[in-house]
C-alpha positions as CSV (number, residue, x, y, z in Angstrom):
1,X,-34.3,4.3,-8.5
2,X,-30.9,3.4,-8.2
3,X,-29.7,1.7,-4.6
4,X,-26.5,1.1,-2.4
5,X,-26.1,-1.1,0.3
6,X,-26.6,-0.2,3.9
7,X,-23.1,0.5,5.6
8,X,-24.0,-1.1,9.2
9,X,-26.4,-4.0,7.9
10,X,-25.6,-4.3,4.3
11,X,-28.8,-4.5,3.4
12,X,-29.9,-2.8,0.0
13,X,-31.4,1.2,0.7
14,X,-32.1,3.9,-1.5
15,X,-29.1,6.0,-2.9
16,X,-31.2,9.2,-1.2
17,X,-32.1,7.7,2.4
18,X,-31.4,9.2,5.3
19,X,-31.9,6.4,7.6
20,X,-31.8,2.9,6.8
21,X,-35.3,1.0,6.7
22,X,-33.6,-2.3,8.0
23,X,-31.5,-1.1,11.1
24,X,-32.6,2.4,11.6
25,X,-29.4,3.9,11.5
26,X,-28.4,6.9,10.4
27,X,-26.5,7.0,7.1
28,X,-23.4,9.2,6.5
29,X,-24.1,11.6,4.1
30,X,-21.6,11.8,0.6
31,X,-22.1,15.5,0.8
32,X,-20.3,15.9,4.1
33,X,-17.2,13.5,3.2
34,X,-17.2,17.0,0.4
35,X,-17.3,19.2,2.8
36,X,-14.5,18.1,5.4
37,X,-12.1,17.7,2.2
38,X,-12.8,21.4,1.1
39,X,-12.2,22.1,4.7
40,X,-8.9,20.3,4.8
41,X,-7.8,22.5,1.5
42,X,-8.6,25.6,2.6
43,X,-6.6,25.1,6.0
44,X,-3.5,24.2,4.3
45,X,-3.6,26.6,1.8
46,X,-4.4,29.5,4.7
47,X,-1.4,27.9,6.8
48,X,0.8,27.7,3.6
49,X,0.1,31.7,3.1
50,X,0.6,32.6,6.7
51,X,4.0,30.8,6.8
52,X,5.1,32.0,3.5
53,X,4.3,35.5,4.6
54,X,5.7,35.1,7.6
55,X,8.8,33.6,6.0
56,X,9.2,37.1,3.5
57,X,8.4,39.8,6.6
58,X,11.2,37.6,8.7
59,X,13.6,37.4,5.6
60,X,12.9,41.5,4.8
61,X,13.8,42.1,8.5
62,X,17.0,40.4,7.8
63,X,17.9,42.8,5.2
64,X,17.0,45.6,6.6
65,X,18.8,44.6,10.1
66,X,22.0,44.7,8.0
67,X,22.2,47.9,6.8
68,X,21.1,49.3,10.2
69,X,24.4,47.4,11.1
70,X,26.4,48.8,8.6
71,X,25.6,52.6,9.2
């Protein structure tokens, strides 16, 4: 089985461990690094599409604002 070393005592663990054998600390997982990174996305592309939609409502207003003007 393959191994990495321990990130608080940098002592060689399993790749799958939990917790390390020589410290007893708990290991990070490389599953939730994922996770917070498909987090980060999805916030910026939801804020990207509120303030683009927000930009075309305002900008239509505009328009519309004009001719109410003109008449």
């Amino acid at each position: 089985m393959s191994s990495r070393p321990c990130p608080f005592c940098g002592e060689k663990i399993k790749k799958a461990a939990i917790f390390c054998r020589f410290c007893r600390h708990e290991l990070p997982s490389a599953a939730s690094g994922k996770k917070n990174h498909l987090g980060l996305i999805s916030a910026l592309t939801a804020t990207a599409i509120i303030v683009s939609g927000s930009a075309f409502l305002i900008s239509e207003f505009l328009k519309e604002r004009r001719h109410w003007i003109d008449e």
